[in-house]
VMD Tcl script that draws the C-alpha trace (Angstrom):
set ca {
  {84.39 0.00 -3.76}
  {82.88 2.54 -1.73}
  {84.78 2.67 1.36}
  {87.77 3.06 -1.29}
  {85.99 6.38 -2.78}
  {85.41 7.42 0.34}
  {89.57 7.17 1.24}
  {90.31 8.50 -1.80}
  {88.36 11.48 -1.00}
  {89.32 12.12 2.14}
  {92.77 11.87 1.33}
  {92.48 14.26 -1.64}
  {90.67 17.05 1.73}
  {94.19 16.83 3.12}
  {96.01 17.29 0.40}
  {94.45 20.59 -1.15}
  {92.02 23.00 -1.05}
  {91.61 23.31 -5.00}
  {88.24 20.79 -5.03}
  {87.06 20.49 -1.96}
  {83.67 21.96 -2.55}
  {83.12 18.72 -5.03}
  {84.97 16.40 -2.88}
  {83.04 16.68 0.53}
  {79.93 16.52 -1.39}
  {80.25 13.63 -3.00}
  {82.30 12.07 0.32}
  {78.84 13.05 1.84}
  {76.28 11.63 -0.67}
  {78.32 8.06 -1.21}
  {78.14 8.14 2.87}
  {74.71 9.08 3.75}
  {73.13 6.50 0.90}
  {75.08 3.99 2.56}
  {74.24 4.78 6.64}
  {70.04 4.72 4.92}
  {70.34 1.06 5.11}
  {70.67 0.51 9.37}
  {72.21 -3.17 8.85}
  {74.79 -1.72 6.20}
  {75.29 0.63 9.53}
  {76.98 -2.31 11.97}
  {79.21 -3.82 9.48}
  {82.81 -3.31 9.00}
  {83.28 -1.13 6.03}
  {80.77 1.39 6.85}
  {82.84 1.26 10.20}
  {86.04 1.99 7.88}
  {84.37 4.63 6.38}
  {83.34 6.83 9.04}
  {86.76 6.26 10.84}
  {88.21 7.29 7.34}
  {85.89 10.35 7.27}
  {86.82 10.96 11.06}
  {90.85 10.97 10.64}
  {90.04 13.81 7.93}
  {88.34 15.77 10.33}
  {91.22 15.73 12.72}
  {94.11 16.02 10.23}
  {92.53 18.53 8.15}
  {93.58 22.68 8.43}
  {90.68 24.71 10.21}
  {89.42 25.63 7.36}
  {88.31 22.28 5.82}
  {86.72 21.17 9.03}
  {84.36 23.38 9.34}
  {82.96 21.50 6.28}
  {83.50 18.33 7.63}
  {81.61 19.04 10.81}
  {78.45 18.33 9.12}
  {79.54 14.80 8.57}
  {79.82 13.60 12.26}
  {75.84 15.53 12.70}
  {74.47 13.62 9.83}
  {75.73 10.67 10.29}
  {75.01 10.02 13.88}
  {71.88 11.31 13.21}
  {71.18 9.33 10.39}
  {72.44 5.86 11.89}
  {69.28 6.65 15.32}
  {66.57 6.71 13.10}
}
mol new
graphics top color blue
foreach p $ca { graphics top sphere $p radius 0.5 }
foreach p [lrange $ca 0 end-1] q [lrange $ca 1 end] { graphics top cylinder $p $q radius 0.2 }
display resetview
């Protein structure tokens, strides 16, 4: 269900700019809870996820990824501890 949310989300970033200081929060929360646990980290929807989170950073205008940046930080961060 999450790695559905999380598509859905980054889908909407590409789309339009209207909510995307509530999307890429709550992109960011859904993904961070889920990279906590470092066995959720190797499996294949978490994989999905960040690859999903990843194609919004490239296809998204300037703009947006700025706010995205902070996902690829965090996350690789999060997934070394």
């Amino acid at each position: 269900m999450n790695m559905y949310t999380i598509r859905s989300f980054s889908r909407a970033i590409l789309h339009g700019s209207k909510f995307v200081y509530q999307t890429v929060p709550r992109m960011l929360t859904i993904w961070l809870d889920l990279g906590e646990d470092k066995n959720l980290c190797l499996h294949d929807p978490f994989r999905k996820m960040t690859a999903d989170i990843s194609r919004a950073m490239k296809d998204a205008p300037v703009y947006k990824v700025r706010l995205l940046y902070l996902f690829g930080t965090l996350g690789s961060f999060k997934c070394n501890l």
